[in-house]
N, C-alpha and C positions, 0 to 999 in steps of 0.2 A: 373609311371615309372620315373627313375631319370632321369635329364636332362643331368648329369655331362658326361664326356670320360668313367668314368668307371662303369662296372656292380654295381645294386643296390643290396643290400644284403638287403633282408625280415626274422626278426628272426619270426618264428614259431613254436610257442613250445620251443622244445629244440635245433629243427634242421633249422640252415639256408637253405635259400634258394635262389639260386643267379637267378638273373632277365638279359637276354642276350639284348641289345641292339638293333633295328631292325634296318637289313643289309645294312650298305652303297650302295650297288649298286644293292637294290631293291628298286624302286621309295614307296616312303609312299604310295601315293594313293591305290595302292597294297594292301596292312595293311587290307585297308574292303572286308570284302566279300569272302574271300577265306578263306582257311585250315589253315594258316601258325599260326596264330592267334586262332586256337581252343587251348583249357584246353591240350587235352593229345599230340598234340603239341610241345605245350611253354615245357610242362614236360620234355619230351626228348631231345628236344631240351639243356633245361639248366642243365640237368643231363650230357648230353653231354660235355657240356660247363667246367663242376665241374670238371669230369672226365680229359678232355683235358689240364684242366689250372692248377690242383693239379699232373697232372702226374703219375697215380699209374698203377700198373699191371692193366689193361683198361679191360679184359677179368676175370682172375683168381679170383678175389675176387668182380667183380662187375656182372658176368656174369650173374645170375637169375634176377637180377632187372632191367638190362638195358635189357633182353630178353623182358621182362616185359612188360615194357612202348616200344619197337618198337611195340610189340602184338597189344598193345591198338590202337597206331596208327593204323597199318593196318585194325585192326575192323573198326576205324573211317573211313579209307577211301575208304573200299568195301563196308561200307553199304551207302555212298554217292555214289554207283554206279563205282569208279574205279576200271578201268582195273588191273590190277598187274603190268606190264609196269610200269606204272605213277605210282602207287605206289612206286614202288620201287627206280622212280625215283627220289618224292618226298623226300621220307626216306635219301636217300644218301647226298641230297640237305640240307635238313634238319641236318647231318650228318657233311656236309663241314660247312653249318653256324657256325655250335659250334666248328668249329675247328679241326674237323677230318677228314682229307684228307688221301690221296693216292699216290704214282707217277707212276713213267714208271713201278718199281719193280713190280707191280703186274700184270703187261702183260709178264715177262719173266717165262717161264717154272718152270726152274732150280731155279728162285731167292728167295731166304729167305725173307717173306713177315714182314714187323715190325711190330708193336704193333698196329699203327694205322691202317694197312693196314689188317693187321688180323682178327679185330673188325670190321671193315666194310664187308670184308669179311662175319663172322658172321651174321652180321646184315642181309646184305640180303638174304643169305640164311633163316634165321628166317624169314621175309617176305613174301620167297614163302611157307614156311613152313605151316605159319598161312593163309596166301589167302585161299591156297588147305586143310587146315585143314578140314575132310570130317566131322566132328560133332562137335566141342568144339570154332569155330570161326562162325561169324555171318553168314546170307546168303547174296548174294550181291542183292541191290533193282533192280529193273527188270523197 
């Protein structure tokens, strides 16, 4: 991983692939041993990241592939036994890391949700989507 302020870029093939920094105000020690750090993860995570810091329609032309890699996550984290809860709240978490937040606008009724707030939106509903998926998602370990 780079050391520098800014994301490291990994060319691969033909497609870069941008590498997200690990989070100021999560202590390193954290780093081992947890989820944050699995493969389908970082994935999301820096897909996230791509999407957020290129700016494109965040939904309409990225919406199968970022369904995609949340999917994966969730497999990952009901077959370690999470609740949906914590799933979901990891996802979100994971979510804000890369730069996709939310504000007040999506606790009001009436109010026009934006792009980012849309996408998260999204997001978790695909979450409970896939938890409760009755055949095509994993079983949770018991």
């Amino acid at each position: 991983m780079a050391s520098t302020q800014e994301d490291s870029r990994l060319a691969m093939g033909s497609r870069v692939v941008y590498r997200c920094r690990w989070p100021a105000h999560l202590p390193k020690r954290l780093a081992r041993g947890i989820m944050y750090d699995r493969p389908v993860v970082v994935t999301l995570r820096d897909y996230l990241a791509i999407l957020v810091d290129s700016n494109p329609p965040l939904l309409d032309a990225h919406r199968p592939e970022l369904r995609q890699r949340v999917c994966a996550v969730v497999d990952e984290f009901k077959l370690a036994g999470w609740p949906p809860e914590r799933v979901i709240v990891a996802v979100k978490q994971i979510a804000n890391d890369a730069g996709l937040s939310s504000t007040r606008h999506v606790l009001a009724a009436t109010s026009v949700l934006s792009e980012q707030e849309a996408a998260i939106v999204h997001i978790v509903r695909w979450c409970v989507e896939r938890y409760y998926a009755p055949t095509d998602g994993p079983t949770r370990a018991s």
